[in-house]
N, C-alpha and C positions, 0 to 999 in steps of 0.2 A: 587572266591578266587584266581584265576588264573592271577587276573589283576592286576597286580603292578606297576600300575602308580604313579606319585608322589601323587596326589590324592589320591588313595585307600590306599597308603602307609600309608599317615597320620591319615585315619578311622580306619587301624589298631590297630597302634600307640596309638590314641585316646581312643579304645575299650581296649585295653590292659590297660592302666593308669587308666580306669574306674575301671576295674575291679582289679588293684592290692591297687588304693584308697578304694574300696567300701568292699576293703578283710579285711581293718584295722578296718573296724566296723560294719564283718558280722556277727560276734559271738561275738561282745560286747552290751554295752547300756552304755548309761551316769548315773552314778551311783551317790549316794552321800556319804557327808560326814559323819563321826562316828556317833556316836550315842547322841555326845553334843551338844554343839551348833551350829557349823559348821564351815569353814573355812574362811580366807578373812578377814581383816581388814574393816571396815569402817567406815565415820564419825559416830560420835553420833547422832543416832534419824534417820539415813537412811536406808530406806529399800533396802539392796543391800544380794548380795547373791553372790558366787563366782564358776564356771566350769571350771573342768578341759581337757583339750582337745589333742590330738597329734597334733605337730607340722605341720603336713598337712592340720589340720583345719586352720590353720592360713598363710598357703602361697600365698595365692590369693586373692584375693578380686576383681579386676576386673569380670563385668556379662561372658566374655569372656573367663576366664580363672580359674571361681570361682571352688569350689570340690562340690558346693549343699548340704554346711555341714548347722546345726543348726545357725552355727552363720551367714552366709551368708543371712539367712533370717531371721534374729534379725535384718540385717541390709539393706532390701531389700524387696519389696514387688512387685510380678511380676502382671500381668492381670489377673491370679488366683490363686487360690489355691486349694486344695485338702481338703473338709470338713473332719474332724477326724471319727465324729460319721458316715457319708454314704458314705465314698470313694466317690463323686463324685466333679467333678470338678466344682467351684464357682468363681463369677466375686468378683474381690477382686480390682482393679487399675479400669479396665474394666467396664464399664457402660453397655454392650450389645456386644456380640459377633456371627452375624450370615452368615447365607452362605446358599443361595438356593441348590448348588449343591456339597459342601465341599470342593471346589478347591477354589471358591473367598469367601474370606469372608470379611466382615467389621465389624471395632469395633471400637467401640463407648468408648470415653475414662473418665473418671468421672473426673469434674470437681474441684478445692478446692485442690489437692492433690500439697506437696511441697516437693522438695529434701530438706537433712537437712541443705544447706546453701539457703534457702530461695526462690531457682529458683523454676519454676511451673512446673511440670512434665504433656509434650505433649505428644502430637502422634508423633513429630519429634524426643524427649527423649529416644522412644522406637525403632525408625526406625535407628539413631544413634547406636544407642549400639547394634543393632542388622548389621548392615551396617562393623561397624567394626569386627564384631567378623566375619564375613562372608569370610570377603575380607581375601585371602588366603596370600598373601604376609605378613600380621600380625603374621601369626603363633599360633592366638590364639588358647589352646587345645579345647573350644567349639565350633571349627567351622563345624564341622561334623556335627553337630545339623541343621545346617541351609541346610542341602542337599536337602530337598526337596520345597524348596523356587524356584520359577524360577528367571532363575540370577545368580542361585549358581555358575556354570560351567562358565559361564563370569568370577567370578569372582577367579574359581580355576580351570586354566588349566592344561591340562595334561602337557604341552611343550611351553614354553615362556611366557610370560609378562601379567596379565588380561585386559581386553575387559574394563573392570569399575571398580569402587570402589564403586557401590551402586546395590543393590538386585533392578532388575527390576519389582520383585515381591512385593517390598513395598513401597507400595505410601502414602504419606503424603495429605490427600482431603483437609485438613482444620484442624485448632493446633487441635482440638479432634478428629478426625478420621483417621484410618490408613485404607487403604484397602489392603489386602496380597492375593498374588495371588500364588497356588501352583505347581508343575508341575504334582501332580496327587491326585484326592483327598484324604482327610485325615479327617473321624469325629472325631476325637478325638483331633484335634488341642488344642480344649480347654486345655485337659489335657498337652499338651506339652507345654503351655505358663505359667505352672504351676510351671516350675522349673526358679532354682535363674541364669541361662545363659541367659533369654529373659528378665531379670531385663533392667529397664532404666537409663541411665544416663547423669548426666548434660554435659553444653557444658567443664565443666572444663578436664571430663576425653579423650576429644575430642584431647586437649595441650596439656598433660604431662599424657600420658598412666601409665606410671611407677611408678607416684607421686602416683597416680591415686589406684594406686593398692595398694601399704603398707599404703595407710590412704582413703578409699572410701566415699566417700559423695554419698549417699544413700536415701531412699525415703520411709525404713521401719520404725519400732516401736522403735530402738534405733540406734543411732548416734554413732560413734567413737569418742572418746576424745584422747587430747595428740597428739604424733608423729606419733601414729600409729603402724605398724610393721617397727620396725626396725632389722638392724644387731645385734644379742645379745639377744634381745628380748625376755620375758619369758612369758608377758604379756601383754595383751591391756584390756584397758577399757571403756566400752560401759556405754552411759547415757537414760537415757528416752527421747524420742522425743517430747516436749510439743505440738507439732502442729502436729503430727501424725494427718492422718486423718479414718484412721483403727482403732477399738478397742485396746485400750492403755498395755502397759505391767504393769504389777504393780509393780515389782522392778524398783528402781529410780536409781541403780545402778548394773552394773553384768561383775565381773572380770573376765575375760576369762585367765586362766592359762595354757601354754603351754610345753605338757611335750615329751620327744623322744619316748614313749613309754608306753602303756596301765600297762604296772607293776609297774611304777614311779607312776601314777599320781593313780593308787591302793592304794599305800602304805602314799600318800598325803591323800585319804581317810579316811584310814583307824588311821591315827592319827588326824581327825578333820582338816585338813587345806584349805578344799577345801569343798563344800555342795554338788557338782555333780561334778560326772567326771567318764571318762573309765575303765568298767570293761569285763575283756575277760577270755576264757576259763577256769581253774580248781579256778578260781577268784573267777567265780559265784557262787560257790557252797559255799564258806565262807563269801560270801555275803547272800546268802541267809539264811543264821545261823544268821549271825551279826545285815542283817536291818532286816529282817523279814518280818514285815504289812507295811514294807518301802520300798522293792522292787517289781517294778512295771513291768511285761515281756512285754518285746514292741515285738512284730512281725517285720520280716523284706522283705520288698516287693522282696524277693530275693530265687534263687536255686541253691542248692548244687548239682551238677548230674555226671553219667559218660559217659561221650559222647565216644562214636562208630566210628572208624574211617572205614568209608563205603569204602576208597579205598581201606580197606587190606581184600582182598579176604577173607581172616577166620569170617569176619564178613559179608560177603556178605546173607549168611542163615538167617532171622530175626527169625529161630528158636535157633539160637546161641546166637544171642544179647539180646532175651524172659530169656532164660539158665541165661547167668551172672546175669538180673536184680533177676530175682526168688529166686537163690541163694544168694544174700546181705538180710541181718537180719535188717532191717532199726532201728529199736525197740531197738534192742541192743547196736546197734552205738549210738545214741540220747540220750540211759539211760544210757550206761557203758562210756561213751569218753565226750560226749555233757553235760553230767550232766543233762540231761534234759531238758535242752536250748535249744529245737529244736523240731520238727515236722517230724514225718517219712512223706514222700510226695506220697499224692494218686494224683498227675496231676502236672501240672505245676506252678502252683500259688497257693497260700493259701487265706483261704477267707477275709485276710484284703487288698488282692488286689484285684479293680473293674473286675469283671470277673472270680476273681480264688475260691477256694473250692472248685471245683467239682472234682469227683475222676474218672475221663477219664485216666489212666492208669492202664489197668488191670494186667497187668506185673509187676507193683510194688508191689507185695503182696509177703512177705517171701514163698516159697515152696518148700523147697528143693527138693523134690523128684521127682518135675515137671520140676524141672530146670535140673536134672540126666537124665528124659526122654527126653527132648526135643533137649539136645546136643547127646543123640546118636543117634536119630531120624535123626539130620544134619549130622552124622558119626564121631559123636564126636573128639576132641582134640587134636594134634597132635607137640608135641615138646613144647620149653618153652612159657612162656606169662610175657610180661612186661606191668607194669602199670605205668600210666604216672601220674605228677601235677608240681604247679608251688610249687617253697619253703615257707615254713611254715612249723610250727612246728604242729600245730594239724593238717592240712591236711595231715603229713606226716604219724603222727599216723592213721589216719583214711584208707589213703589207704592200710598201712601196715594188718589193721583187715577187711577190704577189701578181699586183697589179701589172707588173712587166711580162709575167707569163700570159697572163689572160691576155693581152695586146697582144702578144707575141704569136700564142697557138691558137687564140678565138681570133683574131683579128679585129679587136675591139680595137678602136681608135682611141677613142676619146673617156682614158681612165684617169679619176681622180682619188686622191686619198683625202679622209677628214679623221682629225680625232679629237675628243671632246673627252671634260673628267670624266670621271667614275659618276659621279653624284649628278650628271647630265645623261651622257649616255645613258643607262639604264634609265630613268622616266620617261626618257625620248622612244626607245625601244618599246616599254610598257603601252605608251601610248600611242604607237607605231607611225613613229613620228619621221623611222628612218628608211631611209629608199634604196636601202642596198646591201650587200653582206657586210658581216659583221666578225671583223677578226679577234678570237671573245678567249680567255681564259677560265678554266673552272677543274676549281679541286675537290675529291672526294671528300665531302661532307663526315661521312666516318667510314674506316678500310671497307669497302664492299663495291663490286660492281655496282650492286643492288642500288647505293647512293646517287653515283655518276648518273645510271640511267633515270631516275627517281628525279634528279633533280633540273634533267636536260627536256626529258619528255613528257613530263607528267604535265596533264594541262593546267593543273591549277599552282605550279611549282613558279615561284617568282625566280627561279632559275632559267625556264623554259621560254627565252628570248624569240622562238622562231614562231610561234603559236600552234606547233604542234600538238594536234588533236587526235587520238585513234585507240577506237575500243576496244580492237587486238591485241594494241600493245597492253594498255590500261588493265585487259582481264591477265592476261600473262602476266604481268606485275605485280597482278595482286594472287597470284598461282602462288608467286614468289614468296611475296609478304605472310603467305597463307602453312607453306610448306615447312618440312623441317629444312636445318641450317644445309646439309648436302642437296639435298633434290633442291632449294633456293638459291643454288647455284647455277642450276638448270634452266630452271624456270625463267629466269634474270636472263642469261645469253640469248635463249629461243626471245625474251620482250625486247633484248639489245637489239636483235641481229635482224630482227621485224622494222623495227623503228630505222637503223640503218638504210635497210633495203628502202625505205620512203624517203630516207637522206635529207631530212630537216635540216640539215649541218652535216660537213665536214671536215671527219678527225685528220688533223694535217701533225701534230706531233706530240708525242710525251717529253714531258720535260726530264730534262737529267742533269743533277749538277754535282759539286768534286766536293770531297771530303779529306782537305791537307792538314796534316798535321806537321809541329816537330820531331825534332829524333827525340826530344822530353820525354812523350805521351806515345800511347800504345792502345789496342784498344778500340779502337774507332773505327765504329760501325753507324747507317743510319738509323734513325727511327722510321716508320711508317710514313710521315709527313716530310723525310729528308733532314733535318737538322741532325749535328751526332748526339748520339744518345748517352747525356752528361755522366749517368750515374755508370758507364762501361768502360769509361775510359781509364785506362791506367796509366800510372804514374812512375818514371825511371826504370 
């Protein structure tokens, strides 16, 4: 965390925008409209249905610079995807994806597939849109993703000008084949090819990036119609893809509504104007009155924890840091604040993500009285205690009742709460700036245990706020990285359940939010990341 290169600068950067995009839909779900017909105008006799979305769903569209929202993969189809019912990763673009030793691998690209202005979607498609997202001089926000491609550093130096504009790590064998070479292996690649940044793109977004981006010609199950995103813009409208070559969406039409804000595009709901759309905090609870057998709780590959600042002496004792978690009431928070939207967390992942469920933190258990022993076993407390987070308003409440248990069961007098943006906290934390725990959000980078642990404890991970450091975990991780896709499932728990037992942080809950619909639509399941999955839904 030490290294502030313009490089590392920008993974910060990157990590930070992950996490304040992925805060705007960690405790929601795409919901739906009232209880009549639903929202959205359309012609006579068409199956169309209309979502409502925040405005951050809609600001990208380039593979490079997309958010890996719902609609990104309405309009987008990468070399896998992520099966709903098994968590595991599936050739979806991809004809075949292998790798004797998990550094080279080749894949095999299927045949038949078309972007939706009629071009044929190659191996060069994919090595293209991955090429420019890489190349650091573009700026794209997914370029951090391609770190461990060799090449990378060519193409993002610390101090002057790049070496290339092309990952020496992706080769073009022949139009179906790419061979990717990595600088350390990685089994789960599969799983990282899953998200909408390693999407392909035609030569068009090659010429006019920027066109490229407020209207994308894309290779998924529905197509953009119109101009696109424009300035003003409330709305785009997506149509079915006749030549899709993936399993077809059944809406032949789906208005994506765009609102500033999950209370706007609530109250769209809740007068019928819209058939899904965002609902967040004390929402849910009158959602769940109003849909009923209409709302569907999506799980979110995501944790809420209090990470441990290991520089400040007070926390050096890991019988201190056992103390705080023992003391948080998880149960309470999640029923009394959460409405029940949530999951108190026994480890670090919950079991809709590949790897998580299991309860390897024995420290997350409410205990007061253990948590009263164990801090004066360390010589217990001395002077005040400030608690950190980034602004929001339920995180604000939450660390506030937080902080009311640690007074309450530690006997801490004198607690404070601060919270500062996104784009503060995190430099302040890099530069360990801050003097207390940190009530911190983070979502699985792509479906795997493997990510969450990768990006909390790894020491050179601009995720890794606490400044955990440790060689046992680090070799176990890299067992992982090293293994096939089953035994890196293993491997990944034994690095979890290691780094837990050190307890750098505190898993205090999984998010979960509702998936309401009208009696319109049917259909309506999440995706892996919790939005509903546009292309599932059915219509009448």
């Amino acid at each position: 965390m030490s290294d502030q290169s313009p490089r590392n600068r920008g993974r910060s950067r990157a990590a930070a925008a992950a996490v304040a995009g992925a805060l705007a839909i960690t405790l929601a779900a795409c919901s739906g409209g009232s209880g009549g017909a639903g929202g959205g105008a359309a012609p006579a006799g068409e199956k169309a249905y209309s979502v409502g979305v925040t405005t951050y769903f809609l600001s990208h569209f380039l593979p490079g610079k997309v958010t890996g929202s719902n609609v990104d993969y309405a309009l987008f189809t990468p070399l896998t995807r992520v099966d709903a019912a098994t968590g595991k990763a599936v050739n979806a673009v991809a004809e075949s994806i292998e790798s004797d030793d998990n550094k080279v691998w080749t894949i095999k690209i299927k045949q038949g597939w078309t972007f939706h202005n009629g071009e044929p979607v190659t191996a060069q498609s994919f090595a293209d849109s991955w090429n420019a997202t890489a190349y650091g001089p573009n700026a794209y926000t997914n370029n951090y993703m391609f770190a461990n491609f060799k090449g990378y550093a060519d193409l993002n130096p610390a101090d002057g000008k790049p070496e290339a504009k092309t990952l020496s790590g992706v080769e073009v064998t022949d139009p179906d084949t790419l061979k990717v070479t990595l600088d350390k292996p990685l089994a789960l690649l599969p799983y990282v090819l899953a998200q909408s940044a390693f999407a392909p793109v035609p030569k068009a977004a090659l010429t006019d990036a920027d066109a490229f981006d407020r209207k994308p010609v894309g290779n998924g199950p529905y197509q953009m119609e119109g101009e696109g995103v424009v300035t003003g813009a409330t709305k785009v409208s997506l149509k079915r893809f006749a030549k899709y070559a993936g399993t077809p969406g059944d809406a032949e039409r789906i208005e994506v509504k765009s609102y500033q804000d999950e209370g706007a595009a609530y109250r769209d709901l809740q007068a019928g104007n819209v058939d899904v759309t965002l609902v967040t905090g004390n929402n849910l609870t009158s959602a769940s009155t109003q849909f009923k057998d209409r709302l569907v709780q999506a799980p979110f590959p995501a944790l809420m924890y209090l990470g441990f600042p290991l520089w400040d002496e007070r926390f050096a004792d890991i019988r201190v840091r056992q103390a705080f978690s023992y003391a948080v009431d998880r149960q309470t928070i999640v029923k009394s604040l959460l409405r029940g939207f949530g999951q108190p967390a026994t480890g670090l992942a919950g079991a809709t993500v590949p790897g998580g469920g299991t309860s390897d933190c024995s420290a997350c258990a409410y205990d007061p009285v253990k948590a009263k022993a164990l801090l004066a076993e360390a010589g217990g407390w001395k002077g005040p205690l400030k608690l950190w987070t980034y602004q929001d308003p339920l995180n604000t409440v939450i660390l506030e009742a937080i902080g009311n248990q640690l007074r309450t069961n530690l006997g801490i007098e004198a607690v404070t709460t601060q919270a500062q943006p996104v784009d503060q906290l995190y430099p302040n934390m890099a530069a360990k700036k801050i003097d207390g725990p940190v009530l911190l959000y983070m979502g699985a980078g792509y479906p795997h245990l493997y990510a969450l642990a990768d990006q909390l404890f790894t020491k050179t991970s601009a995720s890794n706020i606490t400044g955990y450091d440790d060689k046992e975990f680090a070799s176990l991780l890299g067992r992982a990285a090293s293994a096939g896709p089953d035994e890196a499932i293993g491997f990944t728990q034994e690095a979890t359940g290691h780094a837990l037992g050190d307890l750098p942080l505190a898993p205090l809950f999984w998010p979960v939010g509702g998936l309401a619909h009208s009696a319109k639509i049917g259909g309506v399941r999440p995706e892996f990341l919790g939005g509903v999955a546009l292309a599932s839904v059915t219509v009448g």
